[in-house]
C-alpha positions in Angstrom: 0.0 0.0 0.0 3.3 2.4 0.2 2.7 3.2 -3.6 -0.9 4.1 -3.4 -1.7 8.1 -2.4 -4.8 9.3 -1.4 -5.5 13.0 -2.7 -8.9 14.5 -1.7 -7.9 18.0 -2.2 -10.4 19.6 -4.4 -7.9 22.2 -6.9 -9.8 25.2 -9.1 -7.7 24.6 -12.4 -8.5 26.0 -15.8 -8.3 24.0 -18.8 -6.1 26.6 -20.3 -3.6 26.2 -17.2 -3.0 22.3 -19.2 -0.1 21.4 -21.4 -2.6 20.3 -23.9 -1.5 20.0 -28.0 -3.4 22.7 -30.0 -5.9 20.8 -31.8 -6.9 19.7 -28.2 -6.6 23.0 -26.9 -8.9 24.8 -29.5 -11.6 21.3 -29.3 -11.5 22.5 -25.6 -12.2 25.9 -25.7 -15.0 25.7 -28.9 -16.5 22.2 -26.2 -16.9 25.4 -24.0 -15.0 24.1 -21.2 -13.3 26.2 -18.8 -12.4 24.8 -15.5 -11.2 21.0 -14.5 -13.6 18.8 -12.3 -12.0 17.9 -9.2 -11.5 14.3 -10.6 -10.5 16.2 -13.7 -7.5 18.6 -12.4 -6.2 16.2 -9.9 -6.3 13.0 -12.2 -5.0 15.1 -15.5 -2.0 16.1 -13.0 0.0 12.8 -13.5 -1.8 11.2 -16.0 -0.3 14.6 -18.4 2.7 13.7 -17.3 2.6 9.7 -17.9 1.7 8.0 -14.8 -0.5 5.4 -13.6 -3.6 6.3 -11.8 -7.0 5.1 -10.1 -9.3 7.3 -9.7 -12.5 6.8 -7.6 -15.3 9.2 -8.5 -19.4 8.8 -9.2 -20.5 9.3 -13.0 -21.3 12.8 -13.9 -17.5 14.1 -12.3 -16.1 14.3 -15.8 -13.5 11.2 -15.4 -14.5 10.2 -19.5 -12.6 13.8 -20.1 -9.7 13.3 -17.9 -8.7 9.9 -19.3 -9.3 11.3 -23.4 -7.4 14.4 -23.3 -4.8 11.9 -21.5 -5.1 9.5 -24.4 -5.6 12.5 -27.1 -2.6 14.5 -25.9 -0.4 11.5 -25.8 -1.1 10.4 -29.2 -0.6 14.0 -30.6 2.5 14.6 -29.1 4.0 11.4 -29.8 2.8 10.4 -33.6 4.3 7.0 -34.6 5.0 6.1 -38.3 3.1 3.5 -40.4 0.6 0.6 -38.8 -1.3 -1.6 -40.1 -5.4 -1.5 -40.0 -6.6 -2.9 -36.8 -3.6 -2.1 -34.4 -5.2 0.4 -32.3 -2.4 2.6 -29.9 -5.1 2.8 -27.0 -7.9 1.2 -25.7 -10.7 1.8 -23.4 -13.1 -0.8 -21.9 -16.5 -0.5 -20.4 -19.0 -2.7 -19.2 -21.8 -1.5 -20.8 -22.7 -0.8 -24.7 -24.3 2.7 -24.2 -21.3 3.7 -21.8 -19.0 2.6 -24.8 -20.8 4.9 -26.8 -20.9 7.3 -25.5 -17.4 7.5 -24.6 -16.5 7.1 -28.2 -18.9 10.1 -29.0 -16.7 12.6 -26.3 -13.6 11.0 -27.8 -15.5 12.4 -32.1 -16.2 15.7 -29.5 -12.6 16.3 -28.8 -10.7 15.2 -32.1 -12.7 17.5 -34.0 -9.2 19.2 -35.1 -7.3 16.7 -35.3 -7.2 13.1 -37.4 -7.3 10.7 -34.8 -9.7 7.9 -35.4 -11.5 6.0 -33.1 -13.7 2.6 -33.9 -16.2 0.8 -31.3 -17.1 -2.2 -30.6 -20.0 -3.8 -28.3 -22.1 -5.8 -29.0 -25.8 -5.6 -30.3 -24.7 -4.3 -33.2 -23.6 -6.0 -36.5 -20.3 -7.5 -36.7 -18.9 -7.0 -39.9 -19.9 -3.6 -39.7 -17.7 -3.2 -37.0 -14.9 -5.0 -39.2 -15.3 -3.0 -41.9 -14.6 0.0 -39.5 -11.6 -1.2 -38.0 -10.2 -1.9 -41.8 -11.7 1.2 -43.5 -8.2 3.2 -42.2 -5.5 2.8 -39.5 -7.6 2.7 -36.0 -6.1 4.8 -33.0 -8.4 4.0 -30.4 -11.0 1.2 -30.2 -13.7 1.4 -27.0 -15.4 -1.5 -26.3 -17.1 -3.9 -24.3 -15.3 -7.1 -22.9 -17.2 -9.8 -24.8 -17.5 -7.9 -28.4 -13.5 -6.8 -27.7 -13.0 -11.2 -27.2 -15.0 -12.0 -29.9 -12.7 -9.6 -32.5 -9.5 -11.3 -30.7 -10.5 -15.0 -31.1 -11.1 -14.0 -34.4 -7.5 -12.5 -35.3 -9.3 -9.2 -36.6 -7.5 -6.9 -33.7 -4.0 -6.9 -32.7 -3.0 -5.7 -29.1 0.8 -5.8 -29.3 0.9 -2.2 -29.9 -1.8 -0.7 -26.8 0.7 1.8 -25.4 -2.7 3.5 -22.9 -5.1 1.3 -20.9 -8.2 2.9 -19.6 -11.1 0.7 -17.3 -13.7 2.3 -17.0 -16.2 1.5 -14.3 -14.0 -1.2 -13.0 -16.7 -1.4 -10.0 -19.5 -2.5 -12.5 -17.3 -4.9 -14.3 -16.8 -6.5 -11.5 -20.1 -7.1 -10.3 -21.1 -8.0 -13.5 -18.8 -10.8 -13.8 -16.6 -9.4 -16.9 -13.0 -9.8 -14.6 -12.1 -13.2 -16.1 -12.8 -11.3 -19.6 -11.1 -7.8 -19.2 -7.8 -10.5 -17.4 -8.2 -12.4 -21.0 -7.8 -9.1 -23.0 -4.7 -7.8 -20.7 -2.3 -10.8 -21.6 -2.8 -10.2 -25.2 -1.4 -6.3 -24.7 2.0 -5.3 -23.7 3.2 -5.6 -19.8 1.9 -3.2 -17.5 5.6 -1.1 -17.3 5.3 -0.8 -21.1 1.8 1.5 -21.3 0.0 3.9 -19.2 -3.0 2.3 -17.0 -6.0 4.5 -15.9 -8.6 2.8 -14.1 -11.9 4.5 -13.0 -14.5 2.9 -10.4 -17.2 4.1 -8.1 -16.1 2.4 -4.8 -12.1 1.1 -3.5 -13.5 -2.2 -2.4 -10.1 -4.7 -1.6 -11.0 -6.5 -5.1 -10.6 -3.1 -6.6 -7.5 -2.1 -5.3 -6.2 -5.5 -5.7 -6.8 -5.3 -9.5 -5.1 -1.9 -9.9 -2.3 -3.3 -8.1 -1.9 -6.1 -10.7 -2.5 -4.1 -13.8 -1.2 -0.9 -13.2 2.6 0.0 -12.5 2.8 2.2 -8.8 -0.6 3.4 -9.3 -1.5 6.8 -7.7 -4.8 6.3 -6.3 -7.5 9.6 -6.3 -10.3 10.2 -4.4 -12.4 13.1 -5.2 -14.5 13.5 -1.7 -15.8 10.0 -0.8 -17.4 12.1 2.3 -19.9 14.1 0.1 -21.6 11.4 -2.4 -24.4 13.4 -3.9 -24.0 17.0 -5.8 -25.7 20.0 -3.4 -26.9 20.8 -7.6 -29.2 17.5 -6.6 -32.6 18.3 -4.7 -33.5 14.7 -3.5 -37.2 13.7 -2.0 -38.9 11.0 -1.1 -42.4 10.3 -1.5 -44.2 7.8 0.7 -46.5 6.2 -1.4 -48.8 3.0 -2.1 -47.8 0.6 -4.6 -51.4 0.6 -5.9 -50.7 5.1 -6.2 -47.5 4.5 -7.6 -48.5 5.0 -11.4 -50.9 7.4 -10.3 -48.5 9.8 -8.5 -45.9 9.2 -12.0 -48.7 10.0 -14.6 -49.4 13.5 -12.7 -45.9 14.5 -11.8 -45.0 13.9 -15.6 -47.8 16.5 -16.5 -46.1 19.0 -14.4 -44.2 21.5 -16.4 -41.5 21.5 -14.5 -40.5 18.0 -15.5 -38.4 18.8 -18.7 -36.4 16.3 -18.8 -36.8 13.1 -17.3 -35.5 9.8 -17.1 -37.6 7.4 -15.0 -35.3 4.3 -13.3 -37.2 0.7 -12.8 -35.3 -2.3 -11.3 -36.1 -5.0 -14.1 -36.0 -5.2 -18.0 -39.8 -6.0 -17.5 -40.7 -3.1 -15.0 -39.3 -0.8 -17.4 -40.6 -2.3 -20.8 -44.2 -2.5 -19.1 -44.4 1.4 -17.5 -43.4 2.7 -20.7 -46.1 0.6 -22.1 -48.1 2.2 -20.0 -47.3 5.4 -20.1 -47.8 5.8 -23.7 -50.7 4.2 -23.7 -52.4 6.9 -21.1 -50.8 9.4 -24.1 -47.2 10.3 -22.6 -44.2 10.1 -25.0 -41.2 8.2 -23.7 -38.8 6.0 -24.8 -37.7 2.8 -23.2 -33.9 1.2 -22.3 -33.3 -2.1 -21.1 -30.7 -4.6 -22.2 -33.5 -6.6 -23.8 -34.2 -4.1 -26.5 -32.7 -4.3 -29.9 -29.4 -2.1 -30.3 -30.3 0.0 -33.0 -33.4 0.5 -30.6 -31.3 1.9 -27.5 -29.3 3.8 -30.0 -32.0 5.7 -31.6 -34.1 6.2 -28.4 -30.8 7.9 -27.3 -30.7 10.5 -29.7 -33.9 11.0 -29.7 -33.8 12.0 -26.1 -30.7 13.7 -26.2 -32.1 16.1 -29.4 -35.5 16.6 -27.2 -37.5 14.5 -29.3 -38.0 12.2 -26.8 -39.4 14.2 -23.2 -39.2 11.2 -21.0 -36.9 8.1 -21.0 -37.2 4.9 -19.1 -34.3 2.8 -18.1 -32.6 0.2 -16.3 -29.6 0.7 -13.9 -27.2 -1.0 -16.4 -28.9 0.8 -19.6 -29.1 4.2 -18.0 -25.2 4.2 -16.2 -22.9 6.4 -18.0 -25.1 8.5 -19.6 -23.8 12.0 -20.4 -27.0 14.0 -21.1 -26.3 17.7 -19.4 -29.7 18.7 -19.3 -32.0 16.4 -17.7 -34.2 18.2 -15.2 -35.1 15.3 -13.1 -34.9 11.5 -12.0 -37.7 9.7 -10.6 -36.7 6.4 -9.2 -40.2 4.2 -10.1 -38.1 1.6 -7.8 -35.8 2.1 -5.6 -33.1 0.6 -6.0 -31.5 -2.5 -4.0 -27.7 -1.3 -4.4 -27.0 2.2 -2.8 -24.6 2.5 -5.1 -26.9 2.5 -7.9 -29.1 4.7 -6.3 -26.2 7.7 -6.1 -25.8 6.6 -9.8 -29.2 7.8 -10.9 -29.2 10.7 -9.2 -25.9 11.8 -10.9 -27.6 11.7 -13.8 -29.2 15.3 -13.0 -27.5 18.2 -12.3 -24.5 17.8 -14.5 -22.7 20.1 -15.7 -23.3 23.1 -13.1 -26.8 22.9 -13.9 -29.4 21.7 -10.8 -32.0 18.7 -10.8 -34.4 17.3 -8.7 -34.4 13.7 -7.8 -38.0 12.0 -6.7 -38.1 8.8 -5.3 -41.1 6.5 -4.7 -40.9 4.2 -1.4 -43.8 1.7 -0.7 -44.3 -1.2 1.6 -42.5 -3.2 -0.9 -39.2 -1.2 -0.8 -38.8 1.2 1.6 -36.5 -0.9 4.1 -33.4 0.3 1.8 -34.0 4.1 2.9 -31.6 3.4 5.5 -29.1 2.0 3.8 -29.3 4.7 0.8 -29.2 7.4 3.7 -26.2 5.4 5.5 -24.9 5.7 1.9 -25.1 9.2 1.5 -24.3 10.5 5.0 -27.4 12.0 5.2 -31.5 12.0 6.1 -33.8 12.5 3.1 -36.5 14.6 3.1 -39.6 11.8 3.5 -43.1 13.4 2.3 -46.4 12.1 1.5 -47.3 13.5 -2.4 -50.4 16.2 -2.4 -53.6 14.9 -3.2 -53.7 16.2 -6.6 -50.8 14.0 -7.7 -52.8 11.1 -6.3 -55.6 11.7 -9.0 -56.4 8.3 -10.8 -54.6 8.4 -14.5 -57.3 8.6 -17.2 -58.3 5.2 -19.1 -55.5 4.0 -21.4 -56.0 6.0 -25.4 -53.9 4.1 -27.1 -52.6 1.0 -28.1 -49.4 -1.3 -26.2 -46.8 0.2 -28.4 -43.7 -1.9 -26.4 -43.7 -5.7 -27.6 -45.4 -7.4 -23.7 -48.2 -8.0 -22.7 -49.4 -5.6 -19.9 -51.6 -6.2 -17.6 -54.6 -4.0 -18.0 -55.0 -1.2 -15.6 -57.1 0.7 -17.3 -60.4 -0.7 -19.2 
């Protein structure tokens, strides 16, 4: 543990105070950024400068940033001569698809000016689409997802010899989702950890954590942006208490307020969430649905839909919906709550990004309001428990449409 430092200073630092390459610098300041995140300027300080760190910050803190400009700025200031197509310089690995995606889209964002190409793969998606990506022109960084990243190395479609930068993302959720054995089968086939740069990022420093980042990463600096302060003060949380017969009720009026924007709407299952969206277009509400059991293309185009503000309302599992960068959601409502704390500090962080505040509304009913404590123990704090007005407990008109989401829902409405 001598090599590992703990740094919880929080540092004002401007982007422009960075020894960034130009094309970065001037992607930087048309992105509209001005000062680092915590995570950002402490991370950025020795990762600039070559080093190996773990951070441990929530989503939302801007660690996607910190660990592409390290990537970016490396690759610009140290150009190597020919490759061959599919021997990508750095790679980045996350556990879910739309994470991946995402990441890849901030890494388009901030090579705008400069021709550094990046190619992902996940899976849901095609696979000799993805192919012909990697072998349309000399690939500089690939982001992908565990299994699809296997599947191209089985294959002999990607060589690894040549990764000189090593991100994990979300090492937490890897873990608990069981892609370890995986992510260990992708390491031996890149060089050893005192020939590239590792980064890992992850939510908590559990001992299986720290253990991994002191087998894959070479003296790691560990970083921990304020572990005492979980949720943003940009983040009103409430709670209502609530029925589980009310439940739809209470969502179906606060979705007619005004105020709701934005939304994205949390459930704990692939079902829960395919069968309120069902329902809530049905009773005439827009919304777009994200579970791991819809069709890529699906997730992808919802997406964009509800980034552009086509889409109002999104509903989502904890796997779809983590590591979503949308800036402007006005508010979470957790239909569920969740059974992990963690996830619940997740969800939340998907409002009031950005410098911009939210509002997160929970629901807690006799079937799930014995994790309160454990998501208060979590945050360090009490949250404010209220019982919704009467008006939001009006009954939902009868359903005016048809099931638009492929289940059958029960019918709550005749």
């Amino acid at each position: 543990m001598d090599n590992f430092l703990i740094n919880k200073e929080n540092i004002r630092l401007p982007f422009a105070d960075l020894d960034l390459e130009k094309p970065l610098q001037k992607a930087v300041i048309n992105l509209g950024f001005e000062y680092c995140t915590p995570i950002q300027a402490q991370s950025l300080a020795y990762t600039l400068d070559g080093h190996d760190v773990t951070g441990r910050a929530q989503t939302g803190t801007g660690k996607t940033i910190a660990f592409l400009l390290t990537i970016l700025n490396d690759l610009l200031s140290n150009p190597k001569g020919d490759r061959y197509i599919a021997e990508p310089r750095a790679l980045i690995i996350a556990p879910t698809r739309e994470l991946a995606i995402q990441i890849a889209a901030d890494a388009d964002d901030l090579t705008q000016f400069c021709d550094i190409h990046v190619v992902t793969l996940v899976g849901g998606e095609e696979y000799h689409k993805q192919l012909s990506a990697l072998e349309k022109r000399t690939v500089d960084i690939v982001v992908a997802t565990p299994g699809r990243l296997l599947d191209f190395v089985s294959n002999d479609n990607i060589y690894l010899g040549l990764i000189e930068l090593l991100v994990l993302d979300e090492a937490d959720r890897m873990l608990d989702m069981g892609f370890i054995p995986q992510v260990r089968r992708v390491i031996a086939q890149i060089p050893r950890k005192d020939c590239r740069q590792t980064l890992m990022f992850s939510a908590t420093f559990s001992d299986e954590i720290i253990g991994l980042a002191q087998r894959w990463a070479m003296n790691p600096i560990m970083i921990e942006v304020e572990p005492e302060k979980i949720a943003s003060d940009s983040v009103t949380q409430m709670i209502y208490l609530t029925t589980s017969d009310n439940k739809y009720d209470l969502l179906y009026n606060l979705l007619l307020d005004k105020e709701t924007e934005k939304v994205i709407v949390f459930n704990n299952r692939r079902d829960q969430v395919r069968t309120l969206a069902d329902y809530l277009h049905r009773s005439g509400i827009d919304c777009g649905a994200l579970s791991g059991d819809i069709p890529q293309y699906k997730r992808i185009r919802t997406l964009d839909a509800f980034k552009t503000g086509k889409l109002r309302i999104l509903v989502a599992t904890d796997v779809a919906g983590r590591g979503l960068h949308i800036d402007d959601v006005s508010h979470v409502i957790n239909f569920s709550l969740p059974e992990e704390p963690e996830d619940y500090v997740h969800r939340i962080g998907r409002t009031g990004r950005a410098g911009a505040v939210g509002t997160s509304i929970s629901f807690a009913c006799e079937e799930d309001s014995f994790l309160l404590p454990a998501i208060e123990e979590k945050l360090g704090t009490k949250l404010d428990c209220v019982y919704p007005l009467d008006h939001l407990l009006e009954p939902a008109p009868p359903f005016v449409r048809n099931s638009r989401f492929a289940i059958k829902s029960k019918s709550r409405h005749k």
